[in-house]
N, C-alpha and C positions, 0 to 999 in steps of 0.2 A: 491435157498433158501436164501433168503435175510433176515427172523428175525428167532434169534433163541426162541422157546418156552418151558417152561419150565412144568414140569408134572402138575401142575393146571393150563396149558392154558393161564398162562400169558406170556405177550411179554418180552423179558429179554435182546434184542436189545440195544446197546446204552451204554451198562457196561463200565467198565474201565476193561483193562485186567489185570491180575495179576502180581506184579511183576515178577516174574518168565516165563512170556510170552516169551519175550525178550531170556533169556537165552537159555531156549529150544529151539527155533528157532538158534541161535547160533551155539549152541553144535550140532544139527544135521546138520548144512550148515556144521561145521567142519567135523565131522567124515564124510562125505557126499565129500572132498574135493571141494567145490564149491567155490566161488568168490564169493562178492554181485552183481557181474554183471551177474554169473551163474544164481543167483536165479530171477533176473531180465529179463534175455533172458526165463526163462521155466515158469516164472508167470506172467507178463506181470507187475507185480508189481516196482517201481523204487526201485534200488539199495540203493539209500540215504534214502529213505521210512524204508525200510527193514534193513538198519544201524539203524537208530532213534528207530524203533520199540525194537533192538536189546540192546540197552541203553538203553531203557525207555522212552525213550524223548516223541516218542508215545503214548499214553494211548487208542486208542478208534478206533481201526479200525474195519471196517464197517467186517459183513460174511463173502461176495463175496475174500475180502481181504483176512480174514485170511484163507479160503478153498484154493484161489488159491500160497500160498506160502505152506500150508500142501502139495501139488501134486508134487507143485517144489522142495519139500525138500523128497518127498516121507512118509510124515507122518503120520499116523490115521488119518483121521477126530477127530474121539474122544478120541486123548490122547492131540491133539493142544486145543481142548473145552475143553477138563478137564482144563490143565491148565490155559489157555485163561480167562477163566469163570469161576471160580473159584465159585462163588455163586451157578451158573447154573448147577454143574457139580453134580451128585446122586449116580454115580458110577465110582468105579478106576477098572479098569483091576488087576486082582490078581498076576500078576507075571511082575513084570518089571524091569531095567536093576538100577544099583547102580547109573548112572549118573539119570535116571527118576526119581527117588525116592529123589534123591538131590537135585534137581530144581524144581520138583512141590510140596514139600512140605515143612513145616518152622517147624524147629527145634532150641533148643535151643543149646548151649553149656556154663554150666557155665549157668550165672544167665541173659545171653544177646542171644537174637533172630539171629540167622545169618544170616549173611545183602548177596546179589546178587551178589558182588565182591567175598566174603567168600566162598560163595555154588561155585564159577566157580572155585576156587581156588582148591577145593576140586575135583570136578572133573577133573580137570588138575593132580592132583598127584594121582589119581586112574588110569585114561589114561597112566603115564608115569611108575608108578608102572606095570600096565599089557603090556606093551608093551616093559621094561625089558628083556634084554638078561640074565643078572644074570649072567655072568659067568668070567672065573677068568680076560681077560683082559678088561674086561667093568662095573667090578661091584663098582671099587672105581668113576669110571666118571658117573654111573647111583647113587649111592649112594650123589652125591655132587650135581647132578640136582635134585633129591629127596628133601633134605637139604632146597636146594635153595628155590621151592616152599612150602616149610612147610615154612621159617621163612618169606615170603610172606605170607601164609596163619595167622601163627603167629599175625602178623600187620594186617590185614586184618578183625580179630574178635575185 
């Protein structure tokens, strides 16, 4: 499958992918434990490729690409094209996970759009929040890495 088409038969090949490409690609290597050299050995895709894509530096890679990093990361086809393609995309799966919904979609806070550092920021204190012991002798050291990335995320919007 080399171009994608979109429901009137046009070719829609050649987009620029969404800012948010990059990050979901990220966030699943992470929760995924993998290396860029991980996703490199299971996609045949290069590691420094798949960094760049990850920052944005990337804007425009080809299907074949983004299918074979979707395998390597174990991702939907079409949750990578939803956000990938942004234009192309008609429909969202109705139930998805608080970090998905954070990086495929742009939200305001306040009277400014939140920028791709901000949204990862947010999912980093959603991740550190649920992964929380909560209890009496870990809750003032979970409370002060909490802290930490909100007055990151703070600076960040």
């Amino acid at each position: 499958m080399d171009k994608l088409i979109d429901q009137k038969g046009e070719n829609l090949s050649g987009l620029q992918v969404s800012d948010n490409f990059g990050l979901l690609i990220k966030h699943f290597r992470e929760i995924r434990n993998m290396t860029l050299k991980d996703v490199e050995m299971r996609s045949g895709v290069s590691g420094s490729y798949v960094n760049r894509l990850e920052k944005g530096e990337r804007k425009s890679p080809g299907l074949p690409t983004v299918f074979k990093i979707a395998d390597a990361l174990q991702i939907p086809y079409y949750e990578l094209i939803t956000t990938a393609f942004v234009e192309a995309a008609s429909s969202k799966r109705d139930e998805q996970s608080l970090p998905e919904v954070l990086i495929q979609n742009d939200f305001f806070i306040g009277d400014e759009i939140v920028n791709k550092n901000a949204k990862q920021l947010l999912v980093q204190i959603n991740e550190q929040i649920l992964s929380s012991q909560w209890d009496e002798q870990s809750k003032i050291k979970e409370m002060l890495e909490i802290s930490q990335l909100i007055d990151r995320f703070k600076k960040a919007i």
